[in-house]
VOGU-3710 file (C-alpha; in Angstrom, 3 decimals, decimal comma):
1> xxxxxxxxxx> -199,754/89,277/-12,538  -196,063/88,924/-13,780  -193,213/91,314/-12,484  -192,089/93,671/-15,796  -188,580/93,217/-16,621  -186,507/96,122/-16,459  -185,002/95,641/-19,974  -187,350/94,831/-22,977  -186,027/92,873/-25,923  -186,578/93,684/-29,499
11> xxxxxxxxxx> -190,489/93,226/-31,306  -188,818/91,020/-33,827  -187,989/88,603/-31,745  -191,848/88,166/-30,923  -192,703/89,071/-34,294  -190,534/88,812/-37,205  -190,952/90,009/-40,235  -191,302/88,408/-43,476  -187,938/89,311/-44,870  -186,220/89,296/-41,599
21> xxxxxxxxxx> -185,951/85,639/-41,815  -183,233/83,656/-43,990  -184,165/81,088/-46,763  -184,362/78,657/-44,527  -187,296/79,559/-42,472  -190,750/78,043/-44,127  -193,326/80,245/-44,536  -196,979/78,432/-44,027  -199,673/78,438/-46,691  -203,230/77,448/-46,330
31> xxxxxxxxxx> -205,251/76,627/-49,364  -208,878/77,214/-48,858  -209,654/74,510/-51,673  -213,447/75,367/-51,678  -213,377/79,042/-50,007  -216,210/78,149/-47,388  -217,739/75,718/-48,834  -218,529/72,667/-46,889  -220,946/69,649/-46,718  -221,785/70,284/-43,370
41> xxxxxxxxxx> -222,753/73,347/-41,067  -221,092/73,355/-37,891  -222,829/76,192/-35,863  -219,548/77,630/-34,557  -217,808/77,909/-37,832  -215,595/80,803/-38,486  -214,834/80,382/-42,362  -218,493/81,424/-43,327  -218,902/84,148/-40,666  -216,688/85,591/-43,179
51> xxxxxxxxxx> -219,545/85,148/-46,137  -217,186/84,666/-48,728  -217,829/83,444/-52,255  -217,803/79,619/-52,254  -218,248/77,554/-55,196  -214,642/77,697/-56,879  -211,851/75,238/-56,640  -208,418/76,046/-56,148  -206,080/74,986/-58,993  -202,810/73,129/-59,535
61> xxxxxxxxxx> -201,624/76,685/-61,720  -202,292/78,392/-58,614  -200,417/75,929/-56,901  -197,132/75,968/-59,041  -197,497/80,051/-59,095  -197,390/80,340/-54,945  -194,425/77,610/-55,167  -192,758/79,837/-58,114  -193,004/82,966/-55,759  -191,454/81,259/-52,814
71> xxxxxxxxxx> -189,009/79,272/-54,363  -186,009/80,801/-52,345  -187,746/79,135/-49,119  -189,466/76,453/-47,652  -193,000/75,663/-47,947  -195,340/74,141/-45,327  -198,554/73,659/-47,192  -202,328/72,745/-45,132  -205,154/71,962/-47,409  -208,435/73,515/-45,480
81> xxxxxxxxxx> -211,660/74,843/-46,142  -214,770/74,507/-46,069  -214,245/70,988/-46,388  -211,302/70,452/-48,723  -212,511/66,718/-49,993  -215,496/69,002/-51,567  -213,168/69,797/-54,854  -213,208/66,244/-55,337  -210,489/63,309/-56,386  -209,796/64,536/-59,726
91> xxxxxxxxxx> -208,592/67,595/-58,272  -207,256/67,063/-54,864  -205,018/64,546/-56,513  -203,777/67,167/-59,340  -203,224/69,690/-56,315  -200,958/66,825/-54,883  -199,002/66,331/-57,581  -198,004/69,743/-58,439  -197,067/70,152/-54,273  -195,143/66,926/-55,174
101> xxxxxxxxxx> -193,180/68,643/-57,952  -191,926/71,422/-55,846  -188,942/70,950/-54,114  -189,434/73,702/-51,688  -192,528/71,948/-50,009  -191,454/70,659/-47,039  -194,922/69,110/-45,565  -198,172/69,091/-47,140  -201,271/68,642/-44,003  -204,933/68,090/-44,650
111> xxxxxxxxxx> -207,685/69,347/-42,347  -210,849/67,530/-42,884  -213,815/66,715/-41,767  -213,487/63,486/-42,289  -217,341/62,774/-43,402  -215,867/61,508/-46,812  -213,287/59,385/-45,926  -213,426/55,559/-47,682  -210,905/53,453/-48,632  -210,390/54,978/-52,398
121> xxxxxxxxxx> -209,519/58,628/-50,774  -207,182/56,544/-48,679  -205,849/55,036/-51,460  -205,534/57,991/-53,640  -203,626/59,716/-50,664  -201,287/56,833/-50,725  -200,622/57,286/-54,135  -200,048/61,164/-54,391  -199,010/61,734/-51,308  -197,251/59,161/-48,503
131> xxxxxxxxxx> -196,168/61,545/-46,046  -200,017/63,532/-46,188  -200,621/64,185/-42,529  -204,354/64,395/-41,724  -206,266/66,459/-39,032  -210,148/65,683/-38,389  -212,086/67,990/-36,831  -213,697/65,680/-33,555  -214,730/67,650/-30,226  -214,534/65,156/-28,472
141> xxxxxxxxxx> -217,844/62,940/-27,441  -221,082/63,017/-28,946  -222,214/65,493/-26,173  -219,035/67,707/-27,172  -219,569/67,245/-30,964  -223,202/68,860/-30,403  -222,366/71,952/-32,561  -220,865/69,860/-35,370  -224,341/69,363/-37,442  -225,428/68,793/-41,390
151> xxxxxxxxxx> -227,418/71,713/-42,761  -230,469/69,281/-41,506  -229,628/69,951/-37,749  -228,384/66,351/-37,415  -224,963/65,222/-35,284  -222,327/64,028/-37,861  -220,187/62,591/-34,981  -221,238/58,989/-35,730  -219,960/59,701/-39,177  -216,165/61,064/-37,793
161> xxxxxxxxxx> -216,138/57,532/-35,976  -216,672/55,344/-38,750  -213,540/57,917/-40,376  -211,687/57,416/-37,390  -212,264/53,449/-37,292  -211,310/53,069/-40,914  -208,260/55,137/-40,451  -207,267/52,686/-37,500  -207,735/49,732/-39,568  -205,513/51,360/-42,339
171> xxxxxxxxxx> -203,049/52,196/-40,212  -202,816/56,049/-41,296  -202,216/57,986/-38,413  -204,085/61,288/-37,624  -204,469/64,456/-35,447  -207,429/65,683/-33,810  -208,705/69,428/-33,365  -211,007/69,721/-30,529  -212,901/73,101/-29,760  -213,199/73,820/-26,270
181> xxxxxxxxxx> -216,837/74,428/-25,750  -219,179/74,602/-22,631  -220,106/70,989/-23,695  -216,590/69,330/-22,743  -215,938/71,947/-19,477  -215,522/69,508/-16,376  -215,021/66,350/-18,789  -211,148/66,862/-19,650  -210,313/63,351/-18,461  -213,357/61,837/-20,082
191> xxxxxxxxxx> -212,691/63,605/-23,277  -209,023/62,837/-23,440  -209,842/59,365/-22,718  -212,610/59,049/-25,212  -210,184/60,622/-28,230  -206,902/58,291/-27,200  -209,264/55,020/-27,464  -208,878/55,495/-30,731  -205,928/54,023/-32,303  -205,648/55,945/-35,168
201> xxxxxxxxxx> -205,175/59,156/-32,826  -201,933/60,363/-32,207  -202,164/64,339/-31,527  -205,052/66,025/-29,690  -205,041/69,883/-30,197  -207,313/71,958/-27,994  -208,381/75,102/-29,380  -210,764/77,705/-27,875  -213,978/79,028/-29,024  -213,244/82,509/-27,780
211> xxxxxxxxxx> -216,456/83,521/-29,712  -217,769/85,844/-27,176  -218,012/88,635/-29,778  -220,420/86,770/-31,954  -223,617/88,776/-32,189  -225,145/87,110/-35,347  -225,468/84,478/-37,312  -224,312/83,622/-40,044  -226,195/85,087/-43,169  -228,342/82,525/-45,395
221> xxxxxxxxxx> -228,119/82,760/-49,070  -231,774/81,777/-51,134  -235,013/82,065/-49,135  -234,905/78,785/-47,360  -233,363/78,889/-44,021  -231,130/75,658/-43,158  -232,241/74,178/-39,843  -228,927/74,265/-38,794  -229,165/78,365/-39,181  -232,352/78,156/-36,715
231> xxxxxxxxxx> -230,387/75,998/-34,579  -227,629/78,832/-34,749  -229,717/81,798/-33,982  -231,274/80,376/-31,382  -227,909/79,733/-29,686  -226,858/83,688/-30,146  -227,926/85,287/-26,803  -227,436/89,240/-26,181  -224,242/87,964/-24,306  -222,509/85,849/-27,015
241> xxxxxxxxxx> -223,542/82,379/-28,940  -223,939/79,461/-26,308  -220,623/77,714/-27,661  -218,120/80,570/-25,955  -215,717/79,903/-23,465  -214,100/82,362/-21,626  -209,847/82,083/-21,225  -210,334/81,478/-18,087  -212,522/78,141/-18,861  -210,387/77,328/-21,627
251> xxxxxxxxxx> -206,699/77,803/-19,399  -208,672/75,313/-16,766  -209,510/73,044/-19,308  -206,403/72,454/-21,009  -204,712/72,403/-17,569  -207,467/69,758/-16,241  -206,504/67,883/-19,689  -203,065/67,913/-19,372  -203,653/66,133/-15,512  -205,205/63,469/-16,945
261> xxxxxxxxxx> -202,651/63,070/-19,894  -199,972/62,695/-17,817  -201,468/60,627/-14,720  -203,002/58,292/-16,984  -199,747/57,727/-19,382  -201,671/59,180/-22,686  -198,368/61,025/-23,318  -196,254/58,230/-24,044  -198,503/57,571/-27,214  -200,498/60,783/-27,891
271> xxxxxxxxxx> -199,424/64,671/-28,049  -201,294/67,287/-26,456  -201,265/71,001/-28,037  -200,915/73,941/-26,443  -199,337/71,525/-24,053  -196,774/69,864/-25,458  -196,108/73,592/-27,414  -195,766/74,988/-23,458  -193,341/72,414/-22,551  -191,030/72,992/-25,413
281> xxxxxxxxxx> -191,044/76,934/-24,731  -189,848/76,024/-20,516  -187,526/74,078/-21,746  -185,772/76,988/-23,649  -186,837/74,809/-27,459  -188,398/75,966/-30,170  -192,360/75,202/-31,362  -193,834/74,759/-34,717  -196,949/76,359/-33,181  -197,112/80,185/-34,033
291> xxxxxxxxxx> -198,624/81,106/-31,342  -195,610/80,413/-29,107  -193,354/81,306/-31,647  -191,785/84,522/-33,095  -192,838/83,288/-36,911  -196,787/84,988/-36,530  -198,684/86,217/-39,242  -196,160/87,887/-41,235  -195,039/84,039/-42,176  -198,952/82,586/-42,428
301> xxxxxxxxxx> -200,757/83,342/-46,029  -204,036/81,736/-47,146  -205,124/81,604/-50,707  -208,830/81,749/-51,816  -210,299/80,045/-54,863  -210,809/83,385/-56,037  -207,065/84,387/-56,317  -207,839/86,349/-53,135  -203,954/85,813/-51,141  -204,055/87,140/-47,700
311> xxxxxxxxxx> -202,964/86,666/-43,838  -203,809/84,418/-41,529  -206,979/83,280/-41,957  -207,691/83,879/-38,317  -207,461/87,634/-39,208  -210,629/89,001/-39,981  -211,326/89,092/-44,021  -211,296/90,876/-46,208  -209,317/93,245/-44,359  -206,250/90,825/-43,678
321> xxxxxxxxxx> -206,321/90,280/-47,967  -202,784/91,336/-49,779  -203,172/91,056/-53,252  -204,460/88,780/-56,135  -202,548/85,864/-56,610  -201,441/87,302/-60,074  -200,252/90,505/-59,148  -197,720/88,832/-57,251  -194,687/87,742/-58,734  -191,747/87,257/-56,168
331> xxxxxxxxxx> -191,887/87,615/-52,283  -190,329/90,892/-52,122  -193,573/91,938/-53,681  -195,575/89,633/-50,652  -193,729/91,570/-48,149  -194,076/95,074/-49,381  -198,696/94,497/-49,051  -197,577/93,386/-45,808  -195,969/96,579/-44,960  -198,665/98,354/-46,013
341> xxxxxxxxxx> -201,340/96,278/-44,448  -203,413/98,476/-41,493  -204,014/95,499/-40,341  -200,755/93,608/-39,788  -199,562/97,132/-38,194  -202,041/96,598/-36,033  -201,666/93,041/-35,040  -197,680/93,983/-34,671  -198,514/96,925/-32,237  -200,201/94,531/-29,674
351> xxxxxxxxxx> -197,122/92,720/-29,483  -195,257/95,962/-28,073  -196,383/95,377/-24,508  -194,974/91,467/-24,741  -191,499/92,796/-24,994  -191,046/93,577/-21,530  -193,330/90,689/-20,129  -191,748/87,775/-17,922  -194,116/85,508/-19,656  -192,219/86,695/-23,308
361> xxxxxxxxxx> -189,310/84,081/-23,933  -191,956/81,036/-23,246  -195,427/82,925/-23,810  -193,990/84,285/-27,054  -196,610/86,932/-27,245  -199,593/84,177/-28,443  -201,930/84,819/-31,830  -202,445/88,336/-33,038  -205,526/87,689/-34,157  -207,343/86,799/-31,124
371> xxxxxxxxxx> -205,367/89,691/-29,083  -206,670/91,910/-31,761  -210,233/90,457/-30,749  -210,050/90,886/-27,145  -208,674/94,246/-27,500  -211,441/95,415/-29,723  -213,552/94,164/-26,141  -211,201/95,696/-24,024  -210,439/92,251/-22,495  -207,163/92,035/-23,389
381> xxxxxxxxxx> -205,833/91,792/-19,827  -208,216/87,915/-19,746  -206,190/86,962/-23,062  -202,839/87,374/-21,186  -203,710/86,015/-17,543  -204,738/82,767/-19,524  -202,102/82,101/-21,219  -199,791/82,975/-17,976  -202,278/80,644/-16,083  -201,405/78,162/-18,716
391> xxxxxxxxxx> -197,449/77,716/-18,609  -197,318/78,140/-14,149  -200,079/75,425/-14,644  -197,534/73,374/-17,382  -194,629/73,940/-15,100  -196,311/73,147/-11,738  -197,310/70,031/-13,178  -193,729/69,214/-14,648  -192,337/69,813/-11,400  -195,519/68,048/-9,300
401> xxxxxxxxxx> -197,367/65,277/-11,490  -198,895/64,323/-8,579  -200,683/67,478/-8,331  -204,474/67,525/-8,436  -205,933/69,387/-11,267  -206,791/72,729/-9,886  -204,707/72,667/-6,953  -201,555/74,989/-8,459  -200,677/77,418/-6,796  -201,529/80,463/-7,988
411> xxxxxxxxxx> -198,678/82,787/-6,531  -195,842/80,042/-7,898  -195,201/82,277/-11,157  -192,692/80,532/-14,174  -189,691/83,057/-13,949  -186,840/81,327/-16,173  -183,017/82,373/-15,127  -181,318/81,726/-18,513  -178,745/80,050/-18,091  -179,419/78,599/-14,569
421> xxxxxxxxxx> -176,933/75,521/-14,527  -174,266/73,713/-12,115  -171,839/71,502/-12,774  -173,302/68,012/-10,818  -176,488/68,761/-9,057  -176,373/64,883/-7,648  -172,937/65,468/-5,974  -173,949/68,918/-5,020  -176,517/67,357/-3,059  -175,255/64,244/-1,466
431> xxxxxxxxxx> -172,593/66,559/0,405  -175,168/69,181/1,536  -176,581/65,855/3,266  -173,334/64,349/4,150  -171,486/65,244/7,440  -168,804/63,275/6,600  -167,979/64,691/3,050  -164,513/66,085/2,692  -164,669/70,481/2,185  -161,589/71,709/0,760
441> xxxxxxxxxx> -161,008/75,305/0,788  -163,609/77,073/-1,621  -162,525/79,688/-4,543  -164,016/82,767/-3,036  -164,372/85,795/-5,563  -166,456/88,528/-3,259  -167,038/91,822/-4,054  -169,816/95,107/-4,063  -170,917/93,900/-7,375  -171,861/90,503/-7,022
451> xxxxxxxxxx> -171,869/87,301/-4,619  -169,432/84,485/-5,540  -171,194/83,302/-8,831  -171,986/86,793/-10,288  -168,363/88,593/-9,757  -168,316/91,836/-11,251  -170,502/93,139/-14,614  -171,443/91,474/-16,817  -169,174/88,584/-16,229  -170,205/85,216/-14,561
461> xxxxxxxxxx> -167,164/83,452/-12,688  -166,874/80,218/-11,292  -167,036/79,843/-7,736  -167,537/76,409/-6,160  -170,841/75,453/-4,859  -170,808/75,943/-0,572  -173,355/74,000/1,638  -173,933/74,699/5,698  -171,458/72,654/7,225  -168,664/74,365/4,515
471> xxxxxxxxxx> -166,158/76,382/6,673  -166,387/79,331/4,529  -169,985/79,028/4,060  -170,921/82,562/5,706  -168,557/84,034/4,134  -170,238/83,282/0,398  -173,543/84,501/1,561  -173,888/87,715/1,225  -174,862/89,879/4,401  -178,093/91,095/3,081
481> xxxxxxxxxx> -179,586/88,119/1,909  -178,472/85,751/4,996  -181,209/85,890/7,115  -183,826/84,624/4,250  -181,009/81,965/3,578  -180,698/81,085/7,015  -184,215/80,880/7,787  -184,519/78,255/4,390  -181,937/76,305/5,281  -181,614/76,153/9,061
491> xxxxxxxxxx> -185,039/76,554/9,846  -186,453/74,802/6,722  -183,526/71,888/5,928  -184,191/72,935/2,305  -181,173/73,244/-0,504  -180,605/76,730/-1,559  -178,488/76,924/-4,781  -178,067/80,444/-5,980  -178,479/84,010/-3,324  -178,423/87,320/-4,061
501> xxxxxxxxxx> -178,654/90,703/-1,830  -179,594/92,743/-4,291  -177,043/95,446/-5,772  -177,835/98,596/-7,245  -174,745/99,715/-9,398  -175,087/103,358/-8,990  -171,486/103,385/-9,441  -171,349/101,496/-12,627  -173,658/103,883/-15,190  -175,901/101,833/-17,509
511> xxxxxxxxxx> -175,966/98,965/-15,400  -179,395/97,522/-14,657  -179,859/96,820/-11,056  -180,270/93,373/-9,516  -183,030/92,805/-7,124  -183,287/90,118/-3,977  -183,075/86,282/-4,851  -182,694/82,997/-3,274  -182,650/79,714/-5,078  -184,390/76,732/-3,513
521> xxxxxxxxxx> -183,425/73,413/-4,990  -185,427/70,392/-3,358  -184,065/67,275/-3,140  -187,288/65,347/-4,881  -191,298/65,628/-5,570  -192,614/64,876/-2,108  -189,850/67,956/-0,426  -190,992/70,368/-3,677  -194,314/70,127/-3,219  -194,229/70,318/0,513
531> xxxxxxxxxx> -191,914/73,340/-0,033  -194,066/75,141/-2,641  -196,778/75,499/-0,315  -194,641/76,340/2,495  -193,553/79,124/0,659  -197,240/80,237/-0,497  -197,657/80,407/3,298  -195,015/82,272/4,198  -195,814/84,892/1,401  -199,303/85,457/2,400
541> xxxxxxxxxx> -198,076/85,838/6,211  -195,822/88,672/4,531  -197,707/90,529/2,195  -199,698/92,677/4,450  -196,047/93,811/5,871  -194,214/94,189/3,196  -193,073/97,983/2,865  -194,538/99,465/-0,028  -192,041/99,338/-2,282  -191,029/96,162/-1,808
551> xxxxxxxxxx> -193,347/93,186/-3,427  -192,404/89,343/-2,875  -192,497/86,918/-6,301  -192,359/83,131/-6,473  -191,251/81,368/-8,935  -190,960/78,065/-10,982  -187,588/77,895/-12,660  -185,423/74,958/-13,653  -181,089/74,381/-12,989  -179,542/71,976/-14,973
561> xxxxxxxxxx> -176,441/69,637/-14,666  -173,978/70,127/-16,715  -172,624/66,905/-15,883  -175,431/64,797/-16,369  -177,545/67,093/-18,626  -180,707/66,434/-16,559  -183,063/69,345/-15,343  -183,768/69,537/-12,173  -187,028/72,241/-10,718  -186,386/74,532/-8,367
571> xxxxxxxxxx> -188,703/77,292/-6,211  -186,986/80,704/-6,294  -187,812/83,775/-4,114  -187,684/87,105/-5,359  -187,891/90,818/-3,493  -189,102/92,555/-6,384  -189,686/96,401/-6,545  -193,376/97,079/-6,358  -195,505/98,694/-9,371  -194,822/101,984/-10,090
581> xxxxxxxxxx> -191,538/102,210/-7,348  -188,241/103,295/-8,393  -184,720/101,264/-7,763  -183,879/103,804/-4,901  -187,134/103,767/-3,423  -186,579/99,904/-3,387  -182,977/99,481/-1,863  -184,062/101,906/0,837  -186,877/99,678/1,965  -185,143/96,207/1,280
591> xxxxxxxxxx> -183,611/95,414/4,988  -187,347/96,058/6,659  -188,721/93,449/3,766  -185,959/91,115/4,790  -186,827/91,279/8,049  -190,447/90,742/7,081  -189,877/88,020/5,158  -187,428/86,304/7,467  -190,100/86,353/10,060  -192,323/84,932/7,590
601> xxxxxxxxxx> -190,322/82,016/6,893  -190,124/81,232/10,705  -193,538/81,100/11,427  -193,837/78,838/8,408  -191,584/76,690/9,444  -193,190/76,313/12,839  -196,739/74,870/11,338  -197,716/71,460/10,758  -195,944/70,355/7,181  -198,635/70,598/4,731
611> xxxxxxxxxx> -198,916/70,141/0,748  -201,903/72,633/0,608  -200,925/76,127/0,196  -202,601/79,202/1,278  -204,248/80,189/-1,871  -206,086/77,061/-2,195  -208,420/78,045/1,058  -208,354/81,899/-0,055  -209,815/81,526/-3,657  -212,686/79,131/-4,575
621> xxxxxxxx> -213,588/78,082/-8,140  -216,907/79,547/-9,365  -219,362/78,227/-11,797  -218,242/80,510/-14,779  -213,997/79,300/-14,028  -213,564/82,498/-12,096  -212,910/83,237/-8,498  -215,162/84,428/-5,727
//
């Protein structure tokens, strides 16, 4: 579990508002052409668990009135369903032409099911719309596409290939969306191969069926019952519909995925989401994707054929519905149903926890919707341990792409130090290594408050960077953090690049306090992952010591040069104050837990040099993704 900050930042920077945003931010609209109407009957769909009324099209006055009442701001437009390509040409290409005649639309996406595709929609496309990017729907193989079926019961994933093939000889480029079912769990690398082989493919996004809550099926209008409905009630259980993954399935997937996509090269021609999403947020960056960023579903409406404008359409309906299309007339007016919506309170308030997560600035709280789900379960807790499993997996396999898929360690925790930098890492280095290399006398700026880098509050000053063989090299380390420095460096030969004793300001009111730290920075893969498991060693040696109120974190963090601008990962070791124990508490404990640790280190450094770390022998993967 992460450590809680002591400070918490603001909700709306997990969660902004509508009208806390400037012109400039786009607000997403999805246009449910058809409602729920679709050619097919995929058992899993979520658009007619809803039971809305299909039949209607969306129209191009509808489309110039949602432009009209967002004119101050951009527009990022997805046409959806159903199956969009059910309104037909005649009116998919008058929709395109009024999104062409609004300025403010900044990107116009299509998610199909491709079943339709021939060269004239292709050409229309071309003709209305150049820059229309174009999702399929494609879980993978034909074993993973088994839940994508006509109303007959039969697969329509021979039907996606021909789409896909045709696409490839076009040259169109498109994105995939594949739901992570039981059928793909344990085939990551065959999926991902099996989706990149074709050439038409450039983005694979892995979403989860977190269905679990499913207890029916989906209601049949007339007498006859579709065989795909059969099909679907037979694959409701009193546990959930067969087609559920758990987080934890879906984190292992996605991580198992992301192995593959990196030790096979797929990522120099195709991007992975949530992956590629997860690397952006580590490396401090902004994502497009709202679940990782602050622009949720305050900034997400969907319109129905039926004037019906709502949220998300991931929020359940017809609760997450704001008004008809014609009783709204600017966004002010969009804004005030949202501030009156039960529902988006609701969604908002299970942000509140996020703000004082260590997971927040690259989790960024995830999708409302599916929190609100797992709450209603009283699983919340699974939603949040995936999605932490998901960036330490990210960031273990940024720092070790060697790594085996399911061999992270799972004490290694992503705790980013913004900013974390030094002015050239690569010369910092070759004279920790260097005998030889001239020392000149170091600026040393010492004091109660602070080490030689963190000189006072709430200043940072300049200090330069000491190694071992630096004359005034004890004198920079502070006294209570020297023996867990010692034992790194002397005992360990590893770089340490930052150190803190710990300080607890009582005579500077206000002040948080600052808690144990020492930054490791190894010198390349092989010496990272070697130290990474040292260290998961040396923590399990120490736990069962530990006073109480002291608790040991690792972490994953990343120091750049300011020199050269590259980022360089680093292992960091942090004497945290356990759950639920005061600062005080804490400081009075914190020389025994040095001493703890410090003997930890030694009788790590004394085994045989190993890349395996303790956790992998202590845990083993069960059938269901958990641990036994």
């Amino acid at each position: 579990m992460p450590v809680t900050r002591t400070a918490s930042i603001d909700l709306e920077s997990l969660y902004a508002p509508l009208l806390s945003t400037g012109p400039d931010t786009a607000v997403s609209v999805i246009l449910k052409l058809r409602g729920e109407t679709c050619e097919i009957d995929c058992l899993y769909c979520f658009e007619k668990r809803k039971e809305s009324p299909g039949g209607a099209r969306i129209s191009a006055e509808q489309v110039h009135r949602l432009g009209s009442i967002f004119s101050g701001r951009p527009l990022s437009v997805e046409l959806h369903g159903g199956e969009p390509l059910t309104a037909g040409r005649e009116r998919i290409a008058e929709i395109l032409d009024a999104l062409a005649a609004q300025p403010n639309v900044i990107r116009v996406s299509l998610q199909t099911n491709g079943l339709q595709f021939d060269d004239a929609w292709l050409d229309l496309f071309e003709q209305h719309c150049p820059q229309l990017e174009i999702g399929l729907s494609l879980d993978g193989d034909a074993l993973g596409n088994s839940w994508r079926v006509g109303y007959d019961g039969q697969p329509t994933y021979p039907r996606v290939v021909e789409a896909l093939e045709l696409l490839g000889r076009r040259e169109r480029r498109v994105g995939v969306i594949c739901a992570v079912t039981p059928y793909v769990l344990g085939r990551a690398s065959e999926v991902m191969e099996h989706l990149a082989s074709f050439p038409s493919v450039t983005t694979v996004s892995l979403v989860p069926c977190f269905d679990a809550a499913v207890t029916r099926s989906t209601t049949v209008v007339g007498s006859r019952t579709p065989t795909s409905r059969a099909l679907q009630r037979r694959a409701i259980g009193p546990t959930g519909p067969a087609w559920a993954v758990t987080p934890r399935q879906y984190a292992d997937f996605v991580l198992e995925a992301a192995h593959h996509w990196v030790a096979d090269g797929l990522f120099c021609r195709v991007k992975l989401e949530p992956v590629v999403s997860v690397i952006r947020r580590l490396r401090g960056l902004q994502t497009r994707s709202c679940h990782f960023s602050d622009l949720k579903c305050e900034h997400v409406l969907t319109l129905y054929p039926d004037d019906r404008l709502g949220s998300c359409d991931e929020l359940p309906w017809p609760q997450a519905g704001l008004a008809a299309l014609g009783d709204v007339h600017a966004e002010a007016d969009v804004a005030r149903t949202q501030g009156s919506s039960s529902l988006l309170q609701q969604a908002r308030s299970q942000i509140t926890k996020c703000t004082t997560c260590d997971y927040r600035d690259t989790c960024g709280a995830g999708c409302p919707a599916v929190r609100l789900r797992f709450a209603a379960a009283g699983d919340e807790d699974a939603y949040c341990d995936h999605r932490m499993r998901l960036i330490d997996g990210v960031a273990a396999l940024l720092a070790q792409p060697d790594l085996p898929p399911g061999a992270s360690c799972s004490r290694l925790h992503w705790r980013p130090v913004r900013p974390n930098d030094m002015h050239h890492i690569m010369a910092f280095l070759a004279r920790w290594d260097d005998p030889a290399a001239p020392r000149p006398p170091a600026r040393l700026q010492v004091s109660a408050h602070g080490n030689i880098n963190t000189v006072g509050l709430p200043g940072i000053h300049e200090a330069d960077d000491l190694d071992p063989r630096h004359p005034q090299w004890y004198e920079g380390i502070e006294p209570g953090v020297r023996p867990i420095v010692d034992a790194l460096t002397a005992g360990w030969n590893t770089v340490t690049y930052d150190s803190c004793q710990g300080h607890a300001y009582a005579d500077l009111p206000g002040a948080d306090p600052r808690f144990l730290s020492v930054g490791v920075l190894p010198r390349d893969r092989t010496e990272h992952a070697r130290t990474a498991a040292r260290l998961c060693r040396a923590a399990s040696r120490a736990e069962s010591s530990l006073p109480a109120a002291c608790s040991l974190v690792l972490g994953r963090n990343e120091l750049t040069c300011r020199t050269t601008g590259r980022v360089y990962p680093t292992l960091d070791l942090h004497l945290v104050p356990s759950a639920g124990t005061t600062p005080p508490e804490y400081f009075e404990d914190l020389a025994r837990a040095v001493h703890v640790l410090t003997e930890a280190l030694a009788e790590a450094a004394s085994a045989p040099p190993s890349t395996l770390c303790a956790c992998a022998t202590e845990t083993t993967p069960s059938s269901d993704g958990g641990e036994q």
